[in-house]
Structures are given as structure tokens and as C-alpha cells.
N, C-alpha and C positions, 0 to 999 in steps of 0.2 A: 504493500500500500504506500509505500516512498513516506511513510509520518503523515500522509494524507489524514488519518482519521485522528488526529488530532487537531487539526484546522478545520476538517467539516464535519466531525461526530455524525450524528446521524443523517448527513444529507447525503453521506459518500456512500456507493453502492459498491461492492467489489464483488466481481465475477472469477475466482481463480481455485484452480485444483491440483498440485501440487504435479510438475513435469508437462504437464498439458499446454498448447500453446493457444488455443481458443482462436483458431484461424477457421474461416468456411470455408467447405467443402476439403477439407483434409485430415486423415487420418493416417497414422501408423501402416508402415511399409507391412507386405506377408514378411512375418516370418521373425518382423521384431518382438521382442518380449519387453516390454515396459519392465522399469525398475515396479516393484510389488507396493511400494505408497504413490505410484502412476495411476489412478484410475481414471481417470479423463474418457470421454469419446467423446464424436461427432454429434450424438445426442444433447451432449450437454453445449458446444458451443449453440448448436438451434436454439435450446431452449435460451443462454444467455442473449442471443443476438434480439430473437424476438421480445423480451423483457423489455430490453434497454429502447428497441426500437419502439415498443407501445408507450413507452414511459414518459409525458409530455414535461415534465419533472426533469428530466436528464438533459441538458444542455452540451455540455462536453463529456465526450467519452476517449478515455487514455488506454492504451494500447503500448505493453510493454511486456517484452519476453528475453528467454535466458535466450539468445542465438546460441552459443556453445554448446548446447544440448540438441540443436537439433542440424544443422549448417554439417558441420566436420560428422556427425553422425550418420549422417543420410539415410534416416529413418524416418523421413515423411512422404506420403504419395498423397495426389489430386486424387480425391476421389471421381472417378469415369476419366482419369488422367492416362497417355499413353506409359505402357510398359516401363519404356526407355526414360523415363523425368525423371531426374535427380532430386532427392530431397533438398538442397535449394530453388531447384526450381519450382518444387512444390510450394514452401514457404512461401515464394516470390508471387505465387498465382494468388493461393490462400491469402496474404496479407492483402493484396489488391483489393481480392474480390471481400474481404472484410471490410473495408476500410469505405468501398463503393459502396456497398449495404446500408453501411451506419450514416456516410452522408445523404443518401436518398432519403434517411426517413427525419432529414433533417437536424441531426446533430454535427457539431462539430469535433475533430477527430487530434489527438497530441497523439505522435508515435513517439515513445521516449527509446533514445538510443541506447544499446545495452549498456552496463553499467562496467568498467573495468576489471577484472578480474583477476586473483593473484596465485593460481594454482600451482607454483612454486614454491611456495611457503606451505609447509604444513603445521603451523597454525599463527593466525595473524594476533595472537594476543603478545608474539613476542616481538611486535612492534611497538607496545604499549609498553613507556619507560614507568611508569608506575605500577607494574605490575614484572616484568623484566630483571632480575637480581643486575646491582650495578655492576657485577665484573662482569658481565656481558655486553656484547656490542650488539646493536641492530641488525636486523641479517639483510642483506644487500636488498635482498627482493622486497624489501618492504616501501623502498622506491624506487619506482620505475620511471625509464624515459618515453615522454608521452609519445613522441615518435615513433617508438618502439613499440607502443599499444596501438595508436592509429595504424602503422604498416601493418599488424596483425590484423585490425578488424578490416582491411579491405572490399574482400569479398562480400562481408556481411552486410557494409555501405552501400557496395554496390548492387546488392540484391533490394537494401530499401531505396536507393534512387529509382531504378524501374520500378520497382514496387508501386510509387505514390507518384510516379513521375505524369503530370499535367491533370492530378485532383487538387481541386480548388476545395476549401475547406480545411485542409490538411497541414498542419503543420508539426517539427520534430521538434523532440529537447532533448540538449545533447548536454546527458551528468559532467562530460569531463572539463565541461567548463566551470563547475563545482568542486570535484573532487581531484585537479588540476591545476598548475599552473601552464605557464610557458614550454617550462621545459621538462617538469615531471607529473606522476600521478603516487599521490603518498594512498598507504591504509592508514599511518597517525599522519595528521595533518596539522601541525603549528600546538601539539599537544592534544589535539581530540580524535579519540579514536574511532575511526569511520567504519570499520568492520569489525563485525565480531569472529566470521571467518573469513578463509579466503575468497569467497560468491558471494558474502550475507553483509548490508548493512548492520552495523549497531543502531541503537539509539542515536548516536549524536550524528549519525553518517545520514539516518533517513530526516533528521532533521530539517539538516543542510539544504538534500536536494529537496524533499519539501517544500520548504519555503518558496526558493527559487520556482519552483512546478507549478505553485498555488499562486504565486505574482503572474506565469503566461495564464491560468484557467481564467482569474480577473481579469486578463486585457480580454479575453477573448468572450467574457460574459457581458464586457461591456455593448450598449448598445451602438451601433453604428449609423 
């Protein structure tokens, strides 16, 4: 929920089932076996897409997924999709034709861009110098060169360019201009610890991006 339901309690709706990526028309390749706390289907995204579409209450609808779970995995197919489509290409159709759905029934749509990742570190608490015994150093991986994360996410960019490419309505937000500067991407950042693991916001991480999330939904709830 990005700290979401701490700024809008009960007005925030969250659609999420833990591995599932809530894209229409796609489901799990033959043959994959979901992790066993994966229940997700195709069912469930209908059922969330039509909610949110009847819902004259819901103004913006935010759209955000783990890409590394499913891109490098390629374990997603279009469903009535050919043979041959690769689970990004699947994701790339799926996020379209999601995203096309939600602004037909008149909402507007934030794809928030994946969030940095530190799957080198096995575990980010030992980035945390208050918790870290002082003969220890910080272990390198706990900053990264943003460079170095952007040339990684490539592909995944370039899957959501086509993805939203000439939908009006649509716009992205991109954490690592939060959890970021110039030239790195910390997990402690100026003393506040942003993760609790190497994929998971802490407390003070979903704050951050939070905040900044809830400032574009305002501009965008303004009237024009």
C-alpha cells in the first residue's frame, strides 16, 4: 500500500494477493507452479477490475507490481495469446489492456515504477547502524549506483513504454526519485531505514514514497 492507508484510512481500496500481478487477460504459463502463499487467478483480477470500474467513489487507480517476479521469470501467458509470447510480452499486453479498461470506465491510472531492489544483501537490517554492532562496516551492497539499477531495469522500462505508450490519462511514478539521489540508491538513507528487507519497504521507506504518491493523486484529483 506504499503508507497509502495512512493518509487515506478508509477511503483507500487495495486490490492485492500476494505474487499475483492483477493484469487482464493473463494468467500463469502451463506448467508453472506458483510459490504455495500465490493464490491469485484471473478470476480475481475480473472480479477486482469490475469493482473498481463500478465504483463512482474511485477517482484514481494505482497500478504497481514486483516486475522481478515475473519479466526474468517468464511465467506469464495472454490468455487466447499465441504459443510463442514470452512472459514479457504477456505482461506488456496484460498491463495495456489493464490500464485501457480502467481509463474507459473513466478513472485515472499512476503506474508506479518498480521499486529498487537489493537481492545481494541477505538481510538489509545490516544496513541499519543502530542496530549493526560498531566493529562492523556496512556491507557495500547497501549502496548502490543508480546507474547501475536503471541499466538493470531496462527491459522492464521498456516493456512499460509500449505498454502505456499514446494512453492519455496515464501517468508513472518513478520511487527512485525518493529513494535516490544523483548518483546512488541507499536501503538507510541519511539515517532512516527504508527497508526492512531486501524487496520490502519498512515503515519509514513506505512513508517517504507515500507522501511523495499522495502529492501526484492531489494534483490529479484536482479539478481541471
Amino acid at each position: 500500500e506504499y503508507g497509502l492507508r495512512w493518509i487515506y484510512g478508509d477511503r483507500l481500496a487495495v486490490y492485492s494477493m500476494a505474487g499475483w500481478p492483477f493484469l487482464d487477460g493473463v494468467d500463469w504459463k502451463p506448467g508453472h507452479i506458483p510459490h504455495p502463499g500465490h493464490k491469485g487467478t484471473p478470476a480475481n483480477t475480473e472480479a477486482a477490475l469490475k469493482s473498481l470500474a463500478g465504483d463512482p467513489e474511485i477517482k484514481v487507480v494505482i497500478i504497481a507490481n514486483a516486475y522481478l517476479m515475473y519479466l526474468p521469470a517468464d511465467n506469464l501467458r495472454r490468455m487466447g495469446g499465441p504459443a510463442s509470447e514470452t512472459g514479457a510480452q504477456a505482461y506488456e499486453a496484460g498491463m495495456r489492456q489493464t490500464v485501457q479498461r480502467l481509463l474507459s470506465s473513466g478513472k485515472k491510472v499512476v503506474v508506479i515504477e518498480s521499486i529498487p531492489t537489493y537481492p545481494m544483501l541477505a538481510t538489509a537490517l545490516a544496513c541499519d547502524a543502530t542496530i549493526r554492532p560498531r566493529f562492523r562496516r556496512q556491507p557495500a551492497a547497501c549502496v548502490v549506483s543508480r546507474a547501475d539499477i536503471e541499466a538493470e531495469r531496462q527491459q522492464y522500462l521498456g516493456t512499460l513504454d509500449r505498454a502505456l505508450d499514446g494512453l492519455a490519462g496515464v501517468s508513472r511514478f518513478n520511487t527512485m526519485d525518493e529513494l535516490c539521489d544523483d548518483r546512488f540508491c541507499y536501503v538507510n538513507k541519511g539515517g532512516d531505514q527504508l527497508y526492512y528487507d531486501p524487496g520490502h519497504f519498512s515503515a519509514e521507506g513506505s512513508q517517504l514514497v507515500s507522501a511523495a504518491l499522495a502529492r501526484r493523486i492531489e494534483q490529479l484529483l484536482q479539478p481541471r
